[in-house]
C-alpha positions in Angstrom: -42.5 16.3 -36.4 -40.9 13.3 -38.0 -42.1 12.6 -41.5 -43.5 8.9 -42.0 -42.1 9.3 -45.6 -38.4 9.2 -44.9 -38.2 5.9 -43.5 -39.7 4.5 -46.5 -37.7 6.3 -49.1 -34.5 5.6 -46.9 -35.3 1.7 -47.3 -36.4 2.1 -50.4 -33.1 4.0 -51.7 -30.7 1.5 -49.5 -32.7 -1.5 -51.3 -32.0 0.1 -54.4 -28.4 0.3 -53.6 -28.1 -2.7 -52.2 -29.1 -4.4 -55.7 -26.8 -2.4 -57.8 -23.7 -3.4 -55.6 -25.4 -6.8 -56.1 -26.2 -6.4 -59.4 -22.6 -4.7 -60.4 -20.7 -7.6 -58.7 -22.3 -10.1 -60.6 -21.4 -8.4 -63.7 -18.1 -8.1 -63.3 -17.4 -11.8 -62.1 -19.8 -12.8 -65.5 -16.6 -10.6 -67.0 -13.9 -12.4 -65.3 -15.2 -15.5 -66.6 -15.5 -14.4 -70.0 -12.2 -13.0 -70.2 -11.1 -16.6 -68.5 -13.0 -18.4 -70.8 -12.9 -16.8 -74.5 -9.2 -16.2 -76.0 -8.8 -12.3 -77.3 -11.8 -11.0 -75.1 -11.0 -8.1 -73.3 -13.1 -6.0 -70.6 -14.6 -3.2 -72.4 -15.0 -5.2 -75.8 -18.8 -5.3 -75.7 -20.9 -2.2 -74.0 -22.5 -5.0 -72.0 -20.2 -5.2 -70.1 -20.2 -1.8 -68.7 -23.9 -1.0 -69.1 -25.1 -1.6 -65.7 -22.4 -0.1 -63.7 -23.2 3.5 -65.4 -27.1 3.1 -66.4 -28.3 1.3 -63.1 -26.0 3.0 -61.0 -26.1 6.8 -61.5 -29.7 6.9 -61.0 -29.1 4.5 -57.4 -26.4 6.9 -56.4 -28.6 9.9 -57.5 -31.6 8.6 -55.5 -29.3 8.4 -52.2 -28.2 12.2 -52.9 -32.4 13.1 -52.7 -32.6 11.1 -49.5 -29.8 13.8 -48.2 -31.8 16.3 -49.4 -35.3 15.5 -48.7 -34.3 14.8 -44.9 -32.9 18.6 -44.7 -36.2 20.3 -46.0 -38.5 18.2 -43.7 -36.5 17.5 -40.3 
């Protein structure tokens, strides 16, 4: 018996994911622009720069490993 659930937590998780590759792309071509634009600016200089990439992405990469496993326990 196919669970109704899973489809909606798989679109739900790929949406997710989906906006952090978004999300992460856009930070680091704001970055490249800085580091273009301001003399002396380098990559890691402010912890903005690197905030979404580990705080918005381990929980997105962590929600895709529970898809894994929820569609083991209820296949």
């Amino acid at each position: 018996m196919a669970d109704v659930a899973y489809p909606q937590r798989r679109a739900r998780a790929f949406r997710a994911f989906r906006m952090y590759l978004i999300g992460s792309a856009a930070c680091v071509v704001i970055n490249v622009i800085v580091i273009a634009v301001v003399p002396g600016y380098s990559f890691p200089q402010n912890f903005w720069a690197i905030w979404p990439l580990l705080g918005w992405g381990v929980p997105t990469v962590w929600r895709l490993f529970e898809l894994r496993r929820y569609r083991h326990d209820h296949a």
